[in-house]
Structure formats: C-alpha cells, structure tokens
C-alpha positions as CSV (number, residue, x, y, z in Angstrom):
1,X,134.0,-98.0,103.5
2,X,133.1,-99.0,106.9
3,X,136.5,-100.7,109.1
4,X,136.8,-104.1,109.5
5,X,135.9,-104.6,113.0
6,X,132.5,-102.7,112.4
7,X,131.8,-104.9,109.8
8,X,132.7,-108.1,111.3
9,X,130.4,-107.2,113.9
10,X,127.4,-106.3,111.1
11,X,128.5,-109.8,109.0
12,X,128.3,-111.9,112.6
13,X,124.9,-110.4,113.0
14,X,123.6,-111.2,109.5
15,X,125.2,-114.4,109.5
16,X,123.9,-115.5,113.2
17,X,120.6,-114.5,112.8
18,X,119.9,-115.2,109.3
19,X,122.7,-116.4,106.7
20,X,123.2,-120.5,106.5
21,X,126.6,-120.6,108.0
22,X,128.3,-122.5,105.1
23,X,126.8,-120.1,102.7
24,X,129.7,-119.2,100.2
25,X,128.8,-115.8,97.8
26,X,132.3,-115.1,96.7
27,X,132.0,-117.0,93.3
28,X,128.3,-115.8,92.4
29,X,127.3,-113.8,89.9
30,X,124.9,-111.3,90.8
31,X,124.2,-107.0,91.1
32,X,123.4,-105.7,94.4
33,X,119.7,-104.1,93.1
34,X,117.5,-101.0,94.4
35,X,114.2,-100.2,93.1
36,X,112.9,-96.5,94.1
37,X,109.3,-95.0,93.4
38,X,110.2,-91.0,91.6
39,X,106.9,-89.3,91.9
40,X,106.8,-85.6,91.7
41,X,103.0,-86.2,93.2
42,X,105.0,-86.5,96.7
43,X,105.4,-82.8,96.7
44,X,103.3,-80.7,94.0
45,X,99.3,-80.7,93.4
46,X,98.7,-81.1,90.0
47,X,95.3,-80.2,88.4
48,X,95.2,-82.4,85.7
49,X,97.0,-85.4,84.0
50,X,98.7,-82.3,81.9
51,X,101.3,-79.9,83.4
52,X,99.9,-77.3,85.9
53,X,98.2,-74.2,84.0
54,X,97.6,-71.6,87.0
55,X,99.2,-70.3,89.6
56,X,96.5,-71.0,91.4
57,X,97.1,-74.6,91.2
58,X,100.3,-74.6,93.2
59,X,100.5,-76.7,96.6
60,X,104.1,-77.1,97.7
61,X,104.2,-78.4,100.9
62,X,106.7,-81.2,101.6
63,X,105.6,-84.2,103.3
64,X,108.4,-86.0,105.1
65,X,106.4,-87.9,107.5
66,X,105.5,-89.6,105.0
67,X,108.1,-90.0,102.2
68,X,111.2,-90.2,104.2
69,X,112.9,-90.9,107.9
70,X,115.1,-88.4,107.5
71,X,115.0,-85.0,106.0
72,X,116.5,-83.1,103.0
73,X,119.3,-81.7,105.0
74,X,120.3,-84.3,107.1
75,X,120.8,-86.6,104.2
76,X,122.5,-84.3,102.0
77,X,125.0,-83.5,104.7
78,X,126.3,-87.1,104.8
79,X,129.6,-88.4,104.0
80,X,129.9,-91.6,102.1
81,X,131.0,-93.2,105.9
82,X,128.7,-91.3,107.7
83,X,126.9,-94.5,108.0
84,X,128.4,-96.4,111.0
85,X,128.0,-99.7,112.4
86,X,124.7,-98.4,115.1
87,X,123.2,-96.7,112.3
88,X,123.3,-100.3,110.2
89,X,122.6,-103.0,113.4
90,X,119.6,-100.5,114.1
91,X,118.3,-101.0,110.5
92,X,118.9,-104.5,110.8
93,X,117.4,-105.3,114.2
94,X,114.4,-102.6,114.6
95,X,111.9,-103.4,117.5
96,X,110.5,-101.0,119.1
97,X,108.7,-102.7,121.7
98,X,107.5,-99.6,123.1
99,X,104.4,-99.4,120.2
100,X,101.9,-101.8,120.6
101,X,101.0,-101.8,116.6
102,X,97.5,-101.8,117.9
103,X,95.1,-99.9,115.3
104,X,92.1,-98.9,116.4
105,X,91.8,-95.4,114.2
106,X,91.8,-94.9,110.3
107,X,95.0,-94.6,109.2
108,X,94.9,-90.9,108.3
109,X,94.9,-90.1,112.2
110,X,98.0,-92.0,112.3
111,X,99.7,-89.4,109.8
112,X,97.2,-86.6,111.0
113,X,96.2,-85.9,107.7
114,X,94.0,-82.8,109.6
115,X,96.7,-80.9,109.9
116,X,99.4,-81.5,106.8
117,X,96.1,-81.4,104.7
118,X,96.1,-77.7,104.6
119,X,99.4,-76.1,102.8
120,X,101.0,-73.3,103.4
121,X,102.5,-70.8,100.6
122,X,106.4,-71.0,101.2
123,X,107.5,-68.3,98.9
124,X,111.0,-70.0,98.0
125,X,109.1,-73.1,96.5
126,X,105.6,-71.2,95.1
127,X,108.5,-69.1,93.1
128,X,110.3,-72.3,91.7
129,X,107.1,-73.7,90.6
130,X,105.5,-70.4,89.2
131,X,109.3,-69.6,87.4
132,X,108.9,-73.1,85.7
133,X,105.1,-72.9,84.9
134,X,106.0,-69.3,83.1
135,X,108.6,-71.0,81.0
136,X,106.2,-73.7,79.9
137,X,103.5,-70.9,79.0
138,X,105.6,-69.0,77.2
139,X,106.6,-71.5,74.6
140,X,109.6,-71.5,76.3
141,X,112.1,-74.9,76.4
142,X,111.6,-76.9,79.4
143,X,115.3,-76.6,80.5
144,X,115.3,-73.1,80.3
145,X,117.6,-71.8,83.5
146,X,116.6,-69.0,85.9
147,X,118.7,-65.7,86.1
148,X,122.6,-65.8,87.5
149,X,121.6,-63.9,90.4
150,X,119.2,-67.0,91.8
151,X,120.1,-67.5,95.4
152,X,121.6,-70.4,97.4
153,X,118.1,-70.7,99.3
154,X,116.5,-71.4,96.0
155,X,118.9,-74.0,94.9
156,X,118.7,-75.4,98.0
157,X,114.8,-75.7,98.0
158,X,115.0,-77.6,94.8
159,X,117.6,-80.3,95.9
160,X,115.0,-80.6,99.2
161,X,112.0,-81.3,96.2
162,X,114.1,-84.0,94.4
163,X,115.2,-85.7,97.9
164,X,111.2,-85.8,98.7
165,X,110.5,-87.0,95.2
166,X,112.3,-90.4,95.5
167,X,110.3,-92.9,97.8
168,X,112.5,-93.3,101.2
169,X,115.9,-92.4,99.6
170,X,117.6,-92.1,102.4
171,X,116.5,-95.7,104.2
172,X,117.2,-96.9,100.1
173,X,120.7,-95.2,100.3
174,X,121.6,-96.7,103.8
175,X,121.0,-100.0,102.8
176,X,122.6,-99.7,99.4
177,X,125.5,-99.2,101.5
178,X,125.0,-101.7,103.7
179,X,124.9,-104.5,100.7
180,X,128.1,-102.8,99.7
181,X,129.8,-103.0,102.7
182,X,128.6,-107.0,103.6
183,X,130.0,-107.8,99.8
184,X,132.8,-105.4,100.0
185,X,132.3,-104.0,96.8
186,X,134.1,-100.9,96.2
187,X,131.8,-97.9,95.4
188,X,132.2,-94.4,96.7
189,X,128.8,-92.9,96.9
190,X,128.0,-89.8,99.1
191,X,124.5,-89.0,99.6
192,X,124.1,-85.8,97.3
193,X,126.2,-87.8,94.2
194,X,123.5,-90.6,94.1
195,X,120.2,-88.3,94.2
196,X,122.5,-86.3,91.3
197,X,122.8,-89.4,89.6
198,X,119.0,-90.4,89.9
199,X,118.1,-87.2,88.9
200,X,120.7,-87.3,86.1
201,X,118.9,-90.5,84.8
202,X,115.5,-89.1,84.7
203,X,114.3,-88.5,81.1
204,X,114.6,-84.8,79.6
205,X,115.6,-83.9,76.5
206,X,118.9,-82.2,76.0
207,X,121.9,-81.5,78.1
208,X,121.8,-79.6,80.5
209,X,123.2,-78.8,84.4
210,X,121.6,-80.6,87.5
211,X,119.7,-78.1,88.5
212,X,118.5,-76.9,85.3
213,X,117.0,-80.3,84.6
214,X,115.5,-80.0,88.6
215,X,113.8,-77.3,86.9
216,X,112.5,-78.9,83.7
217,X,111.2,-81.4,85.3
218,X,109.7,-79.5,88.2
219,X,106.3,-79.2,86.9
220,X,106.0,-82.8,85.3
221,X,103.6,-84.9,85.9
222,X,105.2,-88.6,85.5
223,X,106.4,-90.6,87.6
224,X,109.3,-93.4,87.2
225,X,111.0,-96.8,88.4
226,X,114.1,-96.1,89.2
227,X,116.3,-99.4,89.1
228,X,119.5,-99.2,90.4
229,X,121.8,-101.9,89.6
230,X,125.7,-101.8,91.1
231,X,128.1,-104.3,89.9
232,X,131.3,-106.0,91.6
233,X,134.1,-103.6,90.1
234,X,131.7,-100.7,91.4
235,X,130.3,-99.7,88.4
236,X,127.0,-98.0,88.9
237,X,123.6,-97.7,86.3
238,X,120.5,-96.6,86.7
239,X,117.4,-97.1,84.7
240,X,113.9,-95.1,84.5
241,X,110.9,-97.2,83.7
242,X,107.9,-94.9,83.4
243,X,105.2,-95.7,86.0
244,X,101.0,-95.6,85.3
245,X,99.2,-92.9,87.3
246,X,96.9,-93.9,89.9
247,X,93.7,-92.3,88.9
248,X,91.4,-90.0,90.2
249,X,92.8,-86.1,91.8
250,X,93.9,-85.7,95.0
251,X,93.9,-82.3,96.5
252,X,97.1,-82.9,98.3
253,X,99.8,-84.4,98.5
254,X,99.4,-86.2,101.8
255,X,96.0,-87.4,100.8
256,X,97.9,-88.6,97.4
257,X,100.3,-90.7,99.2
258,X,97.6,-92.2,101.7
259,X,95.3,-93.0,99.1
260,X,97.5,-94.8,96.7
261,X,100.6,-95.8,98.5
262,X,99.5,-97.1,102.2
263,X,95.9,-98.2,100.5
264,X,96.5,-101.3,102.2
265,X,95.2,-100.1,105.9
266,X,92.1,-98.8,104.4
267,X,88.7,-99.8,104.4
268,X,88.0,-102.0,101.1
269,X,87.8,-105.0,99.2
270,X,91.5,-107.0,98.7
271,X,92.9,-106.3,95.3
272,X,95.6,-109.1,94.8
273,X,95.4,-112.8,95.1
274,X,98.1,-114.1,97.2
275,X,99.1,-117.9,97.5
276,X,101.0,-119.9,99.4
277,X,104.1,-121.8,98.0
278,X,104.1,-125.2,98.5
279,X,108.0,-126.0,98.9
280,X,110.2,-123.5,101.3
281,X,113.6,-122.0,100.1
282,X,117.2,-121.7,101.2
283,X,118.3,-118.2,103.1
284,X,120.8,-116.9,102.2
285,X,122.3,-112.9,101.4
286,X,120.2,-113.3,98.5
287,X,117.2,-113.1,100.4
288,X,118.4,-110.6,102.8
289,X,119.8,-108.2,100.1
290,X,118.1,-107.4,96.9
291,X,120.3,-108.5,94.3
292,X,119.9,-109.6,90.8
293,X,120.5,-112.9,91.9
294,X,116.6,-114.3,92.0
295,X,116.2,-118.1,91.0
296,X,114.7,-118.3,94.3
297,X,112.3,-116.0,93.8
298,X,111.7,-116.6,89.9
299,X,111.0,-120.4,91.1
300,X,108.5,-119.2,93.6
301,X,106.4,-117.1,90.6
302,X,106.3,-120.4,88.2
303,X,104.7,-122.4,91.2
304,X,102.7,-119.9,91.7
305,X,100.9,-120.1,88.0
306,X,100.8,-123.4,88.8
307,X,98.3,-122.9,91.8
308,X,96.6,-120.3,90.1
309,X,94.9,-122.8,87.8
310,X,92.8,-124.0,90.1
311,X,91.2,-121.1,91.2
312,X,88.5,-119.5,89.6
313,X,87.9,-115.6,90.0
314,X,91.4,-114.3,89.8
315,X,92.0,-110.7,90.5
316,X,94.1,-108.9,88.4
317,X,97.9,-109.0,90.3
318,X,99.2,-111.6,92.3
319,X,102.2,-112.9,95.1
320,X,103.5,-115.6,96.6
321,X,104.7,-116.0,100.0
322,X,108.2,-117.9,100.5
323,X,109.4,-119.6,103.9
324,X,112.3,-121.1,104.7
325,X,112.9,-124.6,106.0
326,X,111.7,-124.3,109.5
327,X,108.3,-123.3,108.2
328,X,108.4,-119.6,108.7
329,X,107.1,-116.9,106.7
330,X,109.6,-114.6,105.5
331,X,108.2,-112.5,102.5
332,X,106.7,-112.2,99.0
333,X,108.6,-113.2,95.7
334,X,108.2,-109.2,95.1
335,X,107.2,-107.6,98.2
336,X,107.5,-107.6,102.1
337,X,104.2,-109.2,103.8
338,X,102.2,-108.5,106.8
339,X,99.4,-110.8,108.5
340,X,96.7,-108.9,109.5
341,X,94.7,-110.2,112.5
342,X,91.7,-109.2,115.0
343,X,92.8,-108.1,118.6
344,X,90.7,-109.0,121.4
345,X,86.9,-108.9,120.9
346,X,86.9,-105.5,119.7
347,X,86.0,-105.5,115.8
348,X,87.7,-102.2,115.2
349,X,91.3,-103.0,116.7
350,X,93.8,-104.6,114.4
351,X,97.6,-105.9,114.4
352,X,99.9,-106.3,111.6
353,X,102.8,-108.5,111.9
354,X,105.3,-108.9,109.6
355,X,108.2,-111.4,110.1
356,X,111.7,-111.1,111.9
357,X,114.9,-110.6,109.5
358,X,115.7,-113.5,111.6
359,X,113.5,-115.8,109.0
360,X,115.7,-114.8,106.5
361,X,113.4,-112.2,104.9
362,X,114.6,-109.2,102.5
363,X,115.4,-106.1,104.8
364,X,113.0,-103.7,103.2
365,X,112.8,-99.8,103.3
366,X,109.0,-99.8,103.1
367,X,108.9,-102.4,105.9
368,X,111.2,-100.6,108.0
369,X,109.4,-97.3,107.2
370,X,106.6,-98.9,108.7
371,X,107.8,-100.6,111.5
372,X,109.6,-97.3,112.2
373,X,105.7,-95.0,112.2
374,X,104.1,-98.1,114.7
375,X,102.0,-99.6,111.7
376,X,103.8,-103.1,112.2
377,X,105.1,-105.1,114.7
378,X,107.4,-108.0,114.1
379,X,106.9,-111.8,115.3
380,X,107.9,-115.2,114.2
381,X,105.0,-116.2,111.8
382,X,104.2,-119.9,110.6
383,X,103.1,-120.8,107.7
384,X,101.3,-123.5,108.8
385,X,99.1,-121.2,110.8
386,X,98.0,-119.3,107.5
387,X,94.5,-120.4,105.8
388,X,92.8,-119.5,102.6
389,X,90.8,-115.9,103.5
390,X,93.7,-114.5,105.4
391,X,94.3,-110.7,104.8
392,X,97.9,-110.2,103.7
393,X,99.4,-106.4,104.0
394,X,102.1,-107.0,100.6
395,X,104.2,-103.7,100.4
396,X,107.4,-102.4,98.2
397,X,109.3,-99.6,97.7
398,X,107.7,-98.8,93.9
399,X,103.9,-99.7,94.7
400,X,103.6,-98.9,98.5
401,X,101.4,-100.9,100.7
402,X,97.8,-103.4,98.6
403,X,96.0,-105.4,100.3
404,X,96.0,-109.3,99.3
405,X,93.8,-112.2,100.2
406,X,95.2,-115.8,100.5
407,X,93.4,-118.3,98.0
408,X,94.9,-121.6,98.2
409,X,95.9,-124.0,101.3
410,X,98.6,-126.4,101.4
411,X,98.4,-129.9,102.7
412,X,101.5,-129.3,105.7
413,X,100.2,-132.7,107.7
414,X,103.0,-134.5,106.5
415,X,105.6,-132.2,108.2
C-alpha cells in the first residue's frame, strides 16, 4: 500500500478538487467495482463466428496503440506498490495542453490504420495459434497442454495475448488501486495475479493450469464482461457475463477495434438517445470511483424513463447526463460523455470536450485513454449551454466509444 504522506497528498487532491468536504464514506456500504471488455478479437482474425479452421486464417499481430497505455511487459513487471503517488496525480489530473484535440482527419489516420493494417507472421504467436487450432481439429480437448519442452518465449507470448485481450488493463488496474488506496482497503494485488485471476474466471470446462486454459481459450471466439467487484475485508470476485458480437468481419484487428469500439468519431447517423436530467446530484467518491454504491445513478435512469415518454422515435439504447449543483456536466449514469462541437468555419474540423474530474465526474480508463491519444480535450461544460440535437461522444470501458443525440431540453430559466 502506498505511505501515508503520498496518500494524503492524492486524498487532498480528490477532496479539493472534487469530494464535498464534509463527505463521510467510513459507515457506507458499498464494493469498489471494475467493468473490463475480454475480447480475443483485440488480437486474432477470425474467419467466421465459429473457431478458426485454416492456418491460413491466422493474423496475430498485437495492437497496443489501441488496447492499452502500456505494454505486456511493463505491466507484468509491476509490483503491487509500483504505483506511486506521480503515477496516480497524473491519472487524476491529465491535460495535455500541448494537443489541440482539433480533428480535421478520419479517425483511422489518427491510429494509422495504413500501416498496423497489414500483419506480420511472428513465428512465436502463428505457432501458439496453429498448436491450438491442431488440437481442435483433431478431436482433441480444448485444454489439451503443449509438450514439456515448450519454451519461456512461448509462455511469455501468451501472457502478452491475454494482457491485450482485456480492454485497458493496465489503466483498469492502476485505478483499481487507486480506489483501494483512497478507501484503504487492504488487498494485495500485483499486476500478473489479477490478469491470472481474470483469466482464471473466464469460462472453460475443467481444471486445468493458467496457461493451459490461455491455450484453450486461444482460438475462441467470445467475448466477456468482466465485473470485478472488491469488498472492504479485501475479498476479491470476479464475474464473466458473455458479450454479443458486433456483426459483420473485419480483416484485422485494428480495423475490428476502430469499427466497433471508437465508432463514435465516424461518419454516421447517432445510435443512442441521450437526455438531459432535470435535477443535479451530490459529488462525492461515489461519483469519482466506480463503486457498487449507485442510488445516484439508478435515480438518474428512473427520470430518464420518465422523459422518454414524451418523445416519439426512440432509438434502441439510451443515457442520461448527470451534473452537479453548480450546473456542470459531469458524465453519463453508465458512461463518460464528450460534447462534440464545430471549430471555426471549417465544416470538417471538430473538438470533443469532455468535462474536468473537477465536476466531480467518474475517473474513467476509456476517457483517459482518450484524452491520453489527443481525441479529447477537457473544459468546464454547462449544462445549460446544451440543446436538443447536440452530438454527445458516451464511452465505457465494455462498449468503447457510440455516438448519442440529445432529445429533450430543460426549462433552467429559473436558476
């Protein structure tokens, strides 16, 4: 755990900037809470909806850029304090003022699809997948094991496929510890125990070591919620809620991600409703920190069937955007936002501004993914300024980045 004067200094920020000062969490009830997307899509190419069927099919190119801050190594070489007090005020208070946030180009430029779009054949991770694709042919079970004499680079490559696999583990995994250390809940979790434990969790049938169920599940095509749930004596469970594909193929696995998880910055029609609550709420840890603790949030949702009434058309999915008592936008009742609006007089160039962590707002991995590749920039954001037709950016860590439209207004003349 993190000492004390660190984390006095990480509690004085939180609480200055964002916390009601009176605010009193030692008597709640609650689990601290992650949510992380599992998608073996992130690093294999898979024909069909079945399992792969050639060896021909095989793409197995990582993509860090665009799953993760950090790579394989790097975060498996932690130690449960590697974490320190820089590493957590950066998270906390990233603005890099440097990036204008200005697009002007499709979003695939940004990532230079071009380039990752065409995969090279590393042999280490062609073998793993062909090994497991063999097994599968041959009638063989799907935890069969590889010889004894498999070498460390192997094992290796398959601990870097699992770490690519989970959504932004390693920004989920910093702030995990971050909640931990703010609540000073005990839980002693290295880096390379929790991806064991997620991977542990995933659904297989029998027993079987670590990386014998890395290879199972190597050439499986579903993906998973994982929902992470820690409790005050430091207990720790984790649940796996399959996911729906997205549909269509996708020829890699950069195009995958582009397509279904930033869909948000591309060209096209909005696909949820968003509305705008019509009371604010109370900051507090519970809405910097995911926690189980979501009356807030679970009050926000009935108002929003309320609203919903009156409006005729409804699209499929819907949010609502919370602010807090000085009228500023902070989030969604599930997802981090982003205002989209027009720069200059030129039709093409665009800004997406999401709101400070000063307004109170949850401290997201997707949001500071994106803040992190220049795709955001952060501003105070009032919701009085908001009107029905605004574009909202609403993003998570399970469905990446959709594009919303507001349809109500609220009558704010009073305040």
């Amino acid at each position: 755990m993190m000492d004390s004067s660190a984390l006095d200094a990480i509690k004085q920020k939180i609480v200055r900037n964002v916390v009601i000062p009176d605010f009193d969490f030692s008597k709640q009830e609650f689990q601290i809470l992650a949510t992380i997307r599992y998608d073996p899509n992130f690093t294999h190419v898979f024909a069909s909806q079945e399992l792969v069927e050639t060896d021909d099919d095989f793409s197995s190119q990582l993509d860090p850029q665009l799953t993760s801050l950090m790579d394989s190594s790097s975060f498996l070489q932690q130690s449960d304090d590697s974490v320190g007090k820089d590493d957590f005020l950066e998270y906390l208070d990233y603005n890099d003022t440097s990036n204008s946030s200005v697009l002007s180009s499709p979003i695939s430029g940004i990532f230079d699809m071009s380039s990752s779009g065409v995969f090279h054949r590393d042999p280490v991770l062609q073998g793993l997948y062909e090994t497991a694709n063999y097994s599968v042919k041959a009638g063989a079970s799907q935890g069969q094991s590889q010889s004894p004499g498999e070498d460390e680079s192997t094992d290796a490559s398959l601990w870097s496929i699992y770490y690519n696999r989970f959504f932004l583990l390693g920004e989920h995994y910093k702030r995990l510890k971050l909640a931990l250390d703010f609540f000073q809940w005990p839980l002693a979790l290295t880096p390379k125990v929790f991806l064991t434990q997620l991977v542990h969790s995933l659904p297989v049938q029998g027993s079987m070591s670590i990386e014998d169920k890395m290879r199972a599940l190597l050439n499986v095509n579903v993906s998973y919620k994982m929902r992470v749930l820690v409790s005050k004596d430091g207990n720790m469970k984790i649940e796996a809620h399959e996911l729906p594909r997205f549909p269509g193929y996708f020829p890699d696995t950069h195009e995958y991600i582009v397509r279904n998880l930033l869909s948000g910055f591309l060209d096209g029609e909005p696909t949820w409703d968003v509305y705008i609550n019509t009371e604010p709420i109370n900051v507090s840890p519970f809405t910097t920190f995911k926690t189980t603790k979501r009356e807030h949030y679970n009050k926000a949702r009935e108002n929003m069937e309320q609203l919903k009434r009156d409006i005729p058309d409804q699209r499929p999915k819907s949010e609502i955007l919370v602010y807090n008592n000085l009228y500023q936008l902070m989030e969604g009742s599930i997802t981090n936002v982003a205002v989209k609006s027009q720069v200059g007089t030129d039709s093409d160039a665009v800004r997406y501004t999401t709101p400070y962590l000063a307004s109170g707002c949850l401290c997201g991995v997707t949001r500071y993914f994106l803040l992190r590749k220049g795709l955001l920039q952060e501003d105070a954001i009032d919701i009085r300024d908001l009107h029905l037709g605004d574009e909202i950016i609403l993003f998570n860590g399970i469905m990446g980045c959709v594009k919303g439209v507001i349809r109500n207004s609220v009558d704010f003349s009073g305040v």
